[in-house]
N, C-alpha and C positions, 0 to 999 in steps of 0.2 A: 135053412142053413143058419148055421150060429156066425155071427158076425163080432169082433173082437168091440172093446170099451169104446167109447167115438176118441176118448184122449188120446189111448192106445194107436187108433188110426190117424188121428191127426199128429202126431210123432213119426210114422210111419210115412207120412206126404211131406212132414217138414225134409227129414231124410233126403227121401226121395229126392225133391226138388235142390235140395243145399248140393247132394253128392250128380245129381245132372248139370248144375251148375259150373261146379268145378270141370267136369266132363266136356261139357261142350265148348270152352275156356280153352282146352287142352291141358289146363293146369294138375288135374287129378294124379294122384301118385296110385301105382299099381294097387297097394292097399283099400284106398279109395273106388276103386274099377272094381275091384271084389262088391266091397261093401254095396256099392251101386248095384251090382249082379243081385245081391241077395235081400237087398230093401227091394226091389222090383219084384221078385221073386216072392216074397212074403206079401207084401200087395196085393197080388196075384192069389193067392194062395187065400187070405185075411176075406177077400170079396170074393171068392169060386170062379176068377175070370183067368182066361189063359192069354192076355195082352194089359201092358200097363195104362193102355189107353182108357181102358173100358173100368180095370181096377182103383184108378184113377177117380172115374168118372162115378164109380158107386163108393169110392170112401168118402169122398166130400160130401154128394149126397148124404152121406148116411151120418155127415157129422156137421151138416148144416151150413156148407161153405159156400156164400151163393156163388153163382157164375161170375160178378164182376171181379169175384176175389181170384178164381181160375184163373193160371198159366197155362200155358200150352205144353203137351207133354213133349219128349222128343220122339 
């Protein structure tokens, strides 16, 4: 499987994480809820895994992020 640039995926968890943040906040604006949908989504898609947990869990892997630097996903 081809796996995207590690920058390109650590872009993709910065994302991630910034647009789950607003989320769980309740602060996120509709737009935001999208873009959350589709940075998840790309994630998912970027690592061949069908839950953000797991996609999650192999972009960091794959771009050197150790575990004490790991959040918890939602």
């Amino acid at each position: 499987m081809l796996l995207p640039h590690p920058a390109t995926l650590q872009q993709l968890i910065d994302r991630y994480e910034e647009l789950q943040a607003r989320e769980a906040t309740k602060s996120a604006t509709p737009e935001e809820r999208r873009r959350l949908e589709d940075t998840t989504y790309t994630l998912c898609v970027s690592t061949g895994t069908r839950n953000i947990i797991d996609a999650l869990r192999i972009a960091r892997c794959y771009c050197g992020t150790s575990a004490g630097q790991m959040t918890t996903a939602a």
